[in-house]
Chimera marker file (.cmm) of the C-alpha trace (Angstrom):
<marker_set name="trace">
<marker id="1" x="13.019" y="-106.390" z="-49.235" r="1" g="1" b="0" radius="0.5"/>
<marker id="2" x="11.542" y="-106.853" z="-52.792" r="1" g="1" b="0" radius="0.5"/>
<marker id="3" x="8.829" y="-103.644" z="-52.175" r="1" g="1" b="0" radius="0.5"/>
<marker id="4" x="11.911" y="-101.567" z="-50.494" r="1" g="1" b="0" radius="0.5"/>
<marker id="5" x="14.829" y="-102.867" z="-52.750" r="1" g="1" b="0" radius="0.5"/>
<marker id="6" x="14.207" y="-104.564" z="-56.075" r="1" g="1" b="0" radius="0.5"/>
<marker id="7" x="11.000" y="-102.256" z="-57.321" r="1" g="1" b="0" radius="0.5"/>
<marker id="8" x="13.303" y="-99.531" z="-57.117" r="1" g="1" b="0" radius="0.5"/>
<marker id="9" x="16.214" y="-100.677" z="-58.439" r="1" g="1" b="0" radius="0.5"/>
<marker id="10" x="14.653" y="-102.284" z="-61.412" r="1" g="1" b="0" radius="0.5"/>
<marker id="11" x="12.707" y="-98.919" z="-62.176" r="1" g="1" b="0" radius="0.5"/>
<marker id="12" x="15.943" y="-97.195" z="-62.133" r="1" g="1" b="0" radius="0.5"/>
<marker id="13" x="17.634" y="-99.419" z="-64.118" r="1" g="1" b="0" radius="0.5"/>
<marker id="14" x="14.520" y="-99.429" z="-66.657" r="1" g="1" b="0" radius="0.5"/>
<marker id="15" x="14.792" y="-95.666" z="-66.800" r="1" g="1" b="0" radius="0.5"/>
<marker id="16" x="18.896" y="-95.735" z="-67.359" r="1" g="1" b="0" radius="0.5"/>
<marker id="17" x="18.198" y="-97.665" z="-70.883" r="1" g="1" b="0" radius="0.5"/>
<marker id="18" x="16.306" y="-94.732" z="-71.816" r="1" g="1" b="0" radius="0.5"/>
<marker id="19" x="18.761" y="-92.421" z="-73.692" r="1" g="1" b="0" radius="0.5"/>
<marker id="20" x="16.246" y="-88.928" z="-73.922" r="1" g="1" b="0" radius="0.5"/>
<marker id="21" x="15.187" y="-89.190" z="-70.306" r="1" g="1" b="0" radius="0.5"/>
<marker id="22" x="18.935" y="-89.835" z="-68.355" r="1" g="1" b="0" radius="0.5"/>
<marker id="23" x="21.600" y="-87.838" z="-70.772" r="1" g="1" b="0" radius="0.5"/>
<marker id="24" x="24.768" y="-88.307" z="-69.792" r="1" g="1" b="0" radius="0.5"/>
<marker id="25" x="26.082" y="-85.160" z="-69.560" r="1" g="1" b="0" radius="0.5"/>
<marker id="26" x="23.109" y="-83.932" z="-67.400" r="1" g="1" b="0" radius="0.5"/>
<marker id="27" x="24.741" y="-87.148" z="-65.233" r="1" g="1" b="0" radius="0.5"/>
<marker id="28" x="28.013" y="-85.849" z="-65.071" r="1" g="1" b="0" radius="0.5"/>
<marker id="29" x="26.971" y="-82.561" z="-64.579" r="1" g="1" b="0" radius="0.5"/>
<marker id="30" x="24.708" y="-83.520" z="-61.686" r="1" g="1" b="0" radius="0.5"/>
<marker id="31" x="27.384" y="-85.614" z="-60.216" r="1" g="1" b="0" radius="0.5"/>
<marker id="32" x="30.259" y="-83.010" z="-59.936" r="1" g="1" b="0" radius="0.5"/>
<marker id="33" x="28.058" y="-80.747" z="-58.148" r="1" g="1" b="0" radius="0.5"/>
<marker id="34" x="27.004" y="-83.331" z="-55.996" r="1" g="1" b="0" radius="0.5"/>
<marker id="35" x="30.677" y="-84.247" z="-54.944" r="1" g="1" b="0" radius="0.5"/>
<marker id="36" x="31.600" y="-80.635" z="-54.777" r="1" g="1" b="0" radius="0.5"/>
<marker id="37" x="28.919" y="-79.514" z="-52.331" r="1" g="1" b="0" radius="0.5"/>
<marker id="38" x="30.048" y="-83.144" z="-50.102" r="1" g="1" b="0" radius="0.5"/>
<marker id="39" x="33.539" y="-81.773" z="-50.566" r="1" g="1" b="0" radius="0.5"/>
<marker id="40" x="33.209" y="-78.638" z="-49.532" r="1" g="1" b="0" radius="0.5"/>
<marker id="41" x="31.088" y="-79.200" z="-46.806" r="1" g="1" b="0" radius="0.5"/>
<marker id="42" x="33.337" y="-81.788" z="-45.482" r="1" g="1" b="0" radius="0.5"/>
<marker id="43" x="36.390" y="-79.087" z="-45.491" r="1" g="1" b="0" radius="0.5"/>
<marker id="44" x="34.070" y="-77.192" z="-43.845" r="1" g="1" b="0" radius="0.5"/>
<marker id="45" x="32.906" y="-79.614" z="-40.694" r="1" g="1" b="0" radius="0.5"/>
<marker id="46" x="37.031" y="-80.814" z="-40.563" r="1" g="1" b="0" radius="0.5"/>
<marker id="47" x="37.969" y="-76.741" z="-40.371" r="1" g="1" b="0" radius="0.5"/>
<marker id="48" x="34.953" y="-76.253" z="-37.449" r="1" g="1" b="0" radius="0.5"/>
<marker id="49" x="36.452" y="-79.476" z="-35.660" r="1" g="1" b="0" radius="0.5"/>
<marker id="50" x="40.201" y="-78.554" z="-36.273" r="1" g="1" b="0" radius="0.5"/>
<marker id="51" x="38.833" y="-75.128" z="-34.157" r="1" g="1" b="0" radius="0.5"/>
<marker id="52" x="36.639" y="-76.761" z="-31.244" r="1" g="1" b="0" radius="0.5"/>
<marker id="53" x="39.360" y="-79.071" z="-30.251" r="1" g="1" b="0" radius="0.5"/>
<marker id="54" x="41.866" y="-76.448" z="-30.223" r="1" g="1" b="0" radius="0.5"/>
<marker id="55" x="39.630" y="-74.443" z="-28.312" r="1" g="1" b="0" radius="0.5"/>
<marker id="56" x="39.237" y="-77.720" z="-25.947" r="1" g="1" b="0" radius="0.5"/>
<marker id="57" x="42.343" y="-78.460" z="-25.361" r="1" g="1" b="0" radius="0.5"/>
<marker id="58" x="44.609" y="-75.028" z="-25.212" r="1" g="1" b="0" radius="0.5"/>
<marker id="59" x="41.397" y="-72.405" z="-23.790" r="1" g="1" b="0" radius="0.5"/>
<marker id="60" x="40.460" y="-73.737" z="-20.668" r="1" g="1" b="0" radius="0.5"/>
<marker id="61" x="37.382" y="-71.724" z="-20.429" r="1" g="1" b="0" radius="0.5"/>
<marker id="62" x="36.021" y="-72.691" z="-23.959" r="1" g="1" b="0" radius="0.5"/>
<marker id="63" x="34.966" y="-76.646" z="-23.374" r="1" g="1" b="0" radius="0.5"/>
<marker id="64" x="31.208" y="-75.027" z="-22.766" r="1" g="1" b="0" radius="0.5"/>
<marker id="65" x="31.431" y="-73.117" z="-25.670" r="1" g="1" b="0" radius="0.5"/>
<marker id="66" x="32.749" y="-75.830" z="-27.677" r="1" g="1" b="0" radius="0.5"/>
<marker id="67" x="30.192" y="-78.425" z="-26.539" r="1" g="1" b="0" radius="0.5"/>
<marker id="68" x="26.653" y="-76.729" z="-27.430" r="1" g="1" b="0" radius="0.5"/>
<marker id="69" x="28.512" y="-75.672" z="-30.506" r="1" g="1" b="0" radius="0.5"/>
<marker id="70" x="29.017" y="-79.601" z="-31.476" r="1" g="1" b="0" radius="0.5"/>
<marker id="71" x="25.570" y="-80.437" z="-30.136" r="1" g="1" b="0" radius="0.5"/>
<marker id="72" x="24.583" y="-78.002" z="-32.543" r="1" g="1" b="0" radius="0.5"/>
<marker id="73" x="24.219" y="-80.894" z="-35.296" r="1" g="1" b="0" radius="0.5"/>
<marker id="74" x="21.960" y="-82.956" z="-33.307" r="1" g="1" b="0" radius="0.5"/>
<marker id="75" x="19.428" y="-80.258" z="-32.366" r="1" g="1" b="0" radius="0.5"/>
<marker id="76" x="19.183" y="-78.683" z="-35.993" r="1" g="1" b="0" radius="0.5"/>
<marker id="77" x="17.436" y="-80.911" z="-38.021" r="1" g="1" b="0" radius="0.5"/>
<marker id="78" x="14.816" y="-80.947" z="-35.650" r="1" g="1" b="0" radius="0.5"/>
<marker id="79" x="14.177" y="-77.338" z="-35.829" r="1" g="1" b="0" radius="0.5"/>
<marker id="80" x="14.305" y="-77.524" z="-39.668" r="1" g="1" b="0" radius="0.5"/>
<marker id="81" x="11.303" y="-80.202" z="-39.033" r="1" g="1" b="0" radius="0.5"/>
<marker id="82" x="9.619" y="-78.450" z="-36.720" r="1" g="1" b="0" radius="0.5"/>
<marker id="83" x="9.298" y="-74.799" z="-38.553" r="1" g="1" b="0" radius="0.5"/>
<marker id="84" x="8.931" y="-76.926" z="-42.298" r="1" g="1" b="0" radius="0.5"/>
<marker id="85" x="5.956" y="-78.682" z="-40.250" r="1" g="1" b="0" radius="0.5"/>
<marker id="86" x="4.664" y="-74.937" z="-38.799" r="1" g="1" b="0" radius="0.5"/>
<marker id="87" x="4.714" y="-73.586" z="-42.221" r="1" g="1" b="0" radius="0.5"/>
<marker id="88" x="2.993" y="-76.497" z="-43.772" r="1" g="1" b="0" radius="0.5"/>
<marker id="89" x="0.149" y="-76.130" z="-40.990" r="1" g="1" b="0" radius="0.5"/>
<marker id="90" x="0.022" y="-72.222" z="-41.836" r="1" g="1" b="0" radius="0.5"/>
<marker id="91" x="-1.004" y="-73.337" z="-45.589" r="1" g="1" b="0" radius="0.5"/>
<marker id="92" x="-3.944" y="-75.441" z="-44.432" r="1" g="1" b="0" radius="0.5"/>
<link id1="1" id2="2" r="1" g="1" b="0" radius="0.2"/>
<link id1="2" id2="3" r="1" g="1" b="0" radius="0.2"/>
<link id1="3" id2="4" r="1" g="1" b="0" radius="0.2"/>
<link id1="4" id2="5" r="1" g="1" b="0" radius="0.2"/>
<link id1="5" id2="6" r="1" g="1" b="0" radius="0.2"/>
<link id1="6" id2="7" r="1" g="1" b="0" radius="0.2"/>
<link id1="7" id2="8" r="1" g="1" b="0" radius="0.2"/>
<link id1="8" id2="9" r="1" g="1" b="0" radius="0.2"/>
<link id1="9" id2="10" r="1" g="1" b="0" radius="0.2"/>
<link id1="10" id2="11" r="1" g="1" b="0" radius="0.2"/>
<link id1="11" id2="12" r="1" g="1" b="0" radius="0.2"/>
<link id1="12" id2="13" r="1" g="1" b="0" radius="0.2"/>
<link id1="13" id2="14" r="1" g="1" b="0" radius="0.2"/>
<link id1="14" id2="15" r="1" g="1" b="0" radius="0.2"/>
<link id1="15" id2="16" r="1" g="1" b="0" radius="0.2"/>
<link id1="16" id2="17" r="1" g="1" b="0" radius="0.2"/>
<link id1="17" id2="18" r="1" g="1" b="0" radius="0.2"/>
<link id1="18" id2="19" r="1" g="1" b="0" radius="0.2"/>
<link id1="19" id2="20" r="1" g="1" b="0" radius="0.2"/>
<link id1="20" id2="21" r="1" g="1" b="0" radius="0.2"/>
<link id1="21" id2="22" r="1" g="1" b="0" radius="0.2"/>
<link id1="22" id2="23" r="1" g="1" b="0" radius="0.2"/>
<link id1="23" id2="24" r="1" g="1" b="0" radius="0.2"/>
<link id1="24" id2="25" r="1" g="1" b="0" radius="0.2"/>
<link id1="25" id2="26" r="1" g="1" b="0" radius="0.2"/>
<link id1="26" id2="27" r="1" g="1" b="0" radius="0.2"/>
<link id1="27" id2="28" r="1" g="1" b="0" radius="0.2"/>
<link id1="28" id2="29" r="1" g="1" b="0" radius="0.2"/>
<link id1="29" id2="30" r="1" g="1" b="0" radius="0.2"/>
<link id1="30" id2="31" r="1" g="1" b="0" radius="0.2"/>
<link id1="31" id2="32" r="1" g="1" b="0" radius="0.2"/>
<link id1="32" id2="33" r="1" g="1" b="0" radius="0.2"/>
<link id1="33" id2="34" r="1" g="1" b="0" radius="0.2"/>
<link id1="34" id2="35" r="1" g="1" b="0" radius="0.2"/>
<link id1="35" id2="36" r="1" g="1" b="0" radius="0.2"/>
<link id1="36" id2="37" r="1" g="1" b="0" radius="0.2"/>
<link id1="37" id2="38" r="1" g="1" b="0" radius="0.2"/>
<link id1="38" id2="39" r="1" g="1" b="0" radius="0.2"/>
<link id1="39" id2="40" r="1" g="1" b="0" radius="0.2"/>
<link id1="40" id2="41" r="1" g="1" b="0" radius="0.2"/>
<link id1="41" id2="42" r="1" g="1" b="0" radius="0.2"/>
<link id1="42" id2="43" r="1" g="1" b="0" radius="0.2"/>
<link id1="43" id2="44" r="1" g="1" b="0" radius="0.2"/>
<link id1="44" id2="45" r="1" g="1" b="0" radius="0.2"/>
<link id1="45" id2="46" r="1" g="1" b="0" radius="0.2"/>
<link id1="46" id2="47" r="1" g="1" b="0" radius="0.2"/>
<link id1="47" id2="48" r="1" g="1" b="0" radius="0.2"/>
<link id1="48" id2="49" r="1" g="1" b="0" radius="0.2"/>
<link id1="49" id2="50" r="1" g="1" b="0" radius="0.2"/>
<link id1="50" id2="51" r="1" g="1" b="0" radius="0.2"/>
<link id1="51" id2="52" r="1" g="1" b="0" radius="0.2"/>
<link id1="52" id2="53" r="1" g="1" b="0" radius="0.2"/>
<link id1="53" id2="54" r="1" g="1" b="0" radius="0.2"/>
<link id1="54" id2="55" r="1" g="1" b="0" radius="0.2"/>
<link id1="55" id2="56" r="1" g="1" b="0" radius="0.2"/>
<link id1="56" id2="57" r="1" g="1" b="0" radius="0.2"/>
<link id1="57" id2="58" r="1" g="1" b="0" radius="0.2"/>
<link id1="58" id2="59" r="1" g="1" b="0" radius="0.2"/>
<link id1="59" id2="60" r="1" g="1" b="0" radius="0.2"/>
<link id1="60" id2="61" r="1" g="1" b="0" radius="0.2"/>
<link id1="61" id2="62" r="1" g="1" b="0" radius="0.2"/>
<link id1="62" id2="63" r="1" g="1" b="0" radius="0.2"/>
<link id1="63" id2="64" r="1" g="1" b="0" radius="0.2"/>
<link id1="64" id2="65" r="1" g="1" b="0" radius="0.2"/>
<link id1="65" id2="66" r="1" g="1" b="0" radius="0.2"/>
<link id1="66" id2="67" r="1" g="1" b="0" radius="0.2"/>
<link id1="67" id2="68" r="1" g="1" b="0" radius="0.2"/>
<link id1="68" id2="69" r="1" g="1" b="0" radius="0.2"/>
<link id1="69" id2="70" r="1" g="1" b="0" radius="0.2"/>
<link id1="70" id2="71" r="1" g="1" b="0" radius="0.2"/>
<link id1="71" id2="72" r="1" g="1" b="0" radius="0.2"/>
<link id1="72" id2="73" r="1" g="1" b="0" radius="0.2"/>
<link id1="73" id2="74" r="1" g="1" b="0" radius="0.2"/>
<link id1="74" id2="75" r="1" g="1" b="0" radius="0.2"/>
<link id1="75" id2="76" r="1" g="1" b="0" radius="0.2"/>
<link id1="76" id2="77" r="1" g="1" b="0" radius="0.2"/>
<link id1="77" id2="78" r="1" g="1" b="0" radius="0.2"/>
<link id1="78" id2="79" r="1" g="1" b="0" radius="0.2"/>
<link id1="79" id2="80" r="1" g="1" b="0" radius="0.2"/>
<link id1="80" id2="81" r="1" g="1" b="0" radius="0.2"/>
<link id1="81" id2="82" r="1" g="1" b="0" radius="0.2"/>
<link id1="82" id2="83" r="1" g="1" b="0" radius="0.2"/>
<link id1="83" id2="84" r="1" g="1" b="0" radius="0.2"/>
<link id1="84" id2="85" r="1" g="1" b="0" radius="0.2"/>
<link id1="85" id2="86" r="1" g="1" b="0" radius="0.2"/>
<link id1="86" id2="87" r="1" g="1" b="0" radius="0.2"/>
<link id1="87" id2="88" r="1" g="1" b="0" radius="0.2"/>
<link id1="88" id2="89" r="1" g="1" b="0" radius="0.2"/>
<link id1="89" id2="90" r="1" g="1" b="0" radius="0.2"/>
<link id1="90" id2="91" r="1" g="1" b="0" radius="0.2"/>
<link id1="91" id2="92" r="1" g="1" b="0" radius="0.2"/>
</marker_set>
């Protein structure tokens, strides 16, 4: 707990005293993108859900379709490993 909590949190608040190496603006900046990318992407995901349960419940033929498309964020990040890993081999 103190290697994988405390350390870290003491370092950052030792470096948030600092006033050249954490301006605020940069902060504020930083943190508006941040919540616009989570908002947007969020609207996104709730617009893509709004769809596959329409598509579930009103197109019979669809609940295939609408399945692998949810499964989709399981199997993703595993591909994004798996080619980041193949191009880091390539390098060596």
């Amino acid at each position: 707990v103190i290697v994988a909590f405390v350390i870290p949190c003491g370092w950052l608040l030792q470096l948030a005293g600092y006033q050249d190496s954490w301006p605020l603006l940069s902060m504020v900046s930083a943190l508006s993108d941040s919540l616009l990318l989570a908002i947007s992407a969020a609207l996104m995901v709730l617009v893509a859900a709004l769809i596959m349960a329409f598509a579930e419940r009103k197109l019979k033929r669809w609940p295939r379709i609408t399945n692998i498309a949810a499964s989709l964020g399981y199997a993703m990040p595993g591909v994004v490993i798996a080619v980041g890993l193949l191009m880091l081999q390539g390098l060596i």
